[in-house]
N, C-alpha and C positions, 0 to 999 in steps of 0.2 A: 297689684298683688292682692289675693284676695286674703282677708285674716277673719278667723274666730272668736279674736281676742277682742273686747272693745278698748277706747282708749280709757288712759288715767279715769276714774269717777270724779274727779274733783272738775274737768272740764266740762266748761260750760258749750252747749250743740245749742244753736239755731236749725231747727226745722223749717225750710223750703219747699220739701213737698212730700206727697203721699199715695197711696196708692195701692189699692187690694190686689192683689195677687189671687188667680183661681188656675187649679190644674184640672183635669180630666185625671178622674179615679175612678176604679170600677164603671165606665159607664157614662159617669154624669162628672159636669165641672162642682167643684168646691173648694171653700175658701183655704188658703196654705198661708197666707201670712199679708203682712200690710207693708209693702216698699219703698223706705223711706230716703230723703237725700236731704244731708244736713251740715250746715258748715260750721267749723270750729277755728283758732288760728290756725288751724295746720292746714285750710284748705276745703275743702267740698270732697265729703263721702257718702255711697251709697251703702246702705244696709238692709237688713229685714226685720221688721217686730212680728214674732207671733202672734200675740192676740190684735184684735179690733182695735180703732181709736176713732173718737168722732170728731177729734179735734187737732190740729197740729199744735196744741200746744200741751198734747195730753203725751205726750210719748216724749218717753225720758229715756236718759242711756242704757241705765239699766237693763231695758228691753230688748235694745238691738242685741242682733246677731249679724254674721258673715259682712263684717266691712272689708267693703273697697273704697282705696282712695281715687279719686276721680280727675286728671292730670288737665292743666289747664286747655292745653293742644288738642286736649277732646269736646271742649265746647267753648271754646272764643278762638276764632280766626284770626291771622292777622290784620290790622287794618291796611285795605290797597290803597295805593297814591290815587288820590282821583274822586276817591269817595267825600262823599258828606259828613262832618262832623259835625251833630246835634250840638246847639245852643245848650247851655246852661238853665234850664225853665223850672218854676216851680214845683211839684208832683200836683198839684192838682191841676196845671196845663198841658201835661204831660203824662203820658203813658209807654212805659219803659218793656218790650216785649225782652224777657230773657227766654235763655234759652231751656228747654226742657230737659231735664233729666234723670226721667224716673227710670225709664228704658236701659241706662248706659249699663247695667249690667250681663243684659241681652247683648249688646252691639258693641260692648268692648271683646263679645268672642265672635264674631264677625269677623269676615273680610275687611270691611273700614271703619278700623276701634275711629275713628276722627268723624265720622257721620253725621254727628249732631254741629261739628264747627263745619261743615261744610254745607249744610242744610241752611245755617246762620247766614252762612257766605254766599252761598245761592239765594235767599231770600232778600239780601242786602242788595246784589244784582240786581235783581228785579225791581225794587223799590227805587234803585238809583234811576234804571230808565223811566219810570211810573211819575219821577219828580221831573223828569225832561218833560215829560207828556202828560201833566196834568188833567183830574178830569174833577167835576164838583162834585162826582159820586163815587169818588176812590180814595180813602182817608188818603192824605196829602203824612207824606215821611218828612220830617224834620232832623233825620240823619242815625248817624250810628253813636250809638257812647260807646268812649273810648277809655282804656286803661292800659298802660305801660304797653301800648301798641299793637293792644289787641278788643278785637271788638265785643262787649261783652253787652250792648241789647240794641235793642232799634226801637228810635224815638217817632211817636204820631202823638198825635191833640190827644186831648182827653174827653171821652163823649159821654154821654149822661148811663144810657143803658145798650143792649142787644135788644133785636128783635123777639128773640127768645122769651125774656125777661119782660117786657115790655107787650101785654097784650090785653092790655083797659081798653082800648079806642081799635077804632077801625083803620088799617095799617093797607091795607090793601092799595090804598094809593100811591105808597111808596115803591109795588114793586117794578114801575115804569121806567123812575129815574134808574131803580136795581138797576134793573135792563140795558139803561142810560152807557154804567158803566161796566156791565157787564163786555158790552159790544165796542166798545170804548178798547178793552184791553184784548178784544180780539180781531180789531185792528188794527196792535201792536204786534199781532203774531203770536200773542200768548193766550191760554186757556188760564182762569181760575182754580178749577177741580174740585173747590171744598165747597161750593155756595153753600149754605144754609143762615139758619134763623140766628145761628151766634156770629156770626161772620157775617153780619149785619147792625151798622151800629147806628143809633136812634141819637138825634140831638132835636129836642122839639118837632117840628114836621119835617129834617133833614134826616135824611138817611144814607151813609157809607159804605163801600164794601170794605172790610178788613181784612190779615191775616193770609197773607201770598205767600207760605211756606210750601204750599201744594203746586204755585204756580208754575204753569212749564210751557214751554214754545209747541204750540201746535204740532202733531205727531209724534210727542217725545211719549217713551214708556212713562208707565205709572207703578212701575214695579216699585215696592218698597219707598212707595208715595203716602205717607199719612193724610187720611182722608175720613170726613166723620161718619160713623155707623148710621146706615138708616138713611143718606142722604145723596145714596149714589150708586150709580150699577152696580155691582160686583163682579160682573163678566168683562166690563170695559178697562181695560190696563195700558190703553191710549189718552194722548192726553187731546178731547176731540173738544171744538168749541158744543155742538153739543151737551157734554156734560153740562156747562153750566147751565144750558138753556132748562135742558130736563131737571136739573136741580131748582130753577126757577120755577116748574112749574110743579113741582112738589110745594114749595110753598105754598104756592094759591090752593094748592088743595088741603094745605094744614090749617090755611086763614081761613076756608071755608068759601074760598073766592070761587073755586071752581069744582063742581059736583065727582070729578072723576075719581076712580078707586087711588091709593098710593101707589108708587111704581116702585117701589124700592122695601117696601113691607115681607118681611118674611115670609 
């Protein structure tokens, strides 16, 4: 239910996450507000702050507007019999993916207000067969955490940086092993979809593919596939082992490896 009202001022919000918001007015996009999701004891709600903030820790209740409460069944799935349940590991062995929820405003007026725990759920799949078939260049899952019998993130190692972030030294070597496991999970039957430079993760001269929320079985749609800007057709709404190769080879032309124009540039 969505409300105007915010809660009590005397409660304390934890900020989770953030997010500008831009519409198309007259013409051109501009900014409408900054979208926030933030937990209190009553639970995890979405809202909207008007002005700017450059910090999550800059935005106070005060600010918000238009809360929705955000229902558990819409972002942790239940846990299935069968699955992995992650080890107990330090956080700096450990890296906890939860789930996103800046969108749930958008997708709770949707067809499947549940989209984001199914996304969860379908990425848990994935990762469950990826631990049958190990590969040395596909971060290794260490299972699901679990709470009151619902899954609320997915555990992998903890690596130093992304490709992205990490571009002091010559990296170009690394995109072989990519490749390694690139083909690795496409003869599993599955496509990646998102390769890029963050979905690459650096541990000394090791390098991982991360992040298979994109991931899907060779010919499946792409419809309503989040997938990163700038890193991928926009005509292709299949899920073809291709993509990942052509996303592979967009990198070598961002590392400088390879002379050809970008294929995915505006």
């Amino acid at each position: 239910m969505l409300s105007l009202h915010p809660p009590p001022p005397t409660e304390h919000i934890d900020v989770l996450e953030m997010n500008e918001a831009f519409e198309e007015i007259d013409g051109s996009f501009q900014f409408t507000g900054t979208l926030v999701v933030y937990n209190t004891h009553n639970g995890l709600h979405h809202a909207r702050s008007i002005p700017r903030h450059s910090s999550l820790l800059e935005i106070k209740l005060e600010h918000l507007i238009n809360f929705i409460p955000i229902p558990i069944s819409a972002y942790t799935p239940l846990f299935p019999s069968g699955f992995t349940r992650a080890p107990d590991l330090p956080p700096q062995k450990c890296y906890i993916k939860k789930p996103k929820l800046i969108s749930y405003d958008r997708i709770r007026q949707g067809s499947q207000p549940n989209d984001i725990a199914e996304s969860v759920l379908l990425e848990a799949t994935v990762c469950e067969l990826l631990k049958q078939h190990p590969h040395p260049n596909i971060a290794p899952y260490l299972g699901c955490q679990v709470t009151d019998g619902r899954i609320t993130g997915l555990c992998f190692p903890r690596y130093n940086c992304t490709l992205m972030e990490e571009r002091s030294k010559d990296y170009s070597g690394v995109l072989a092993v990519v490749e390694s496991g690139i083909k690795h999970l496409h003869v599993l039957g599955f496509v990646h979809n998102d390769i890029n430079p963050s979905n690459i993760m650096l541990d000394g001269d090791k390098a991982v593919i991360i992040d298979f929320e994109s991931c899907r079985r060779a010919g499946e749609s792409l419809e309503d596939c989040g997938r990163t800007y700038e890193w991928y057709d926009e005509e292709v709404n299949t899920s073809l082992p291709q993509n990942d190769l052509d996303a592979l080879e967009e990198i070598r032309i961002w590392l400088g490896v390879s002379s050809k124009p970008f294929q995915f540039a505006e």
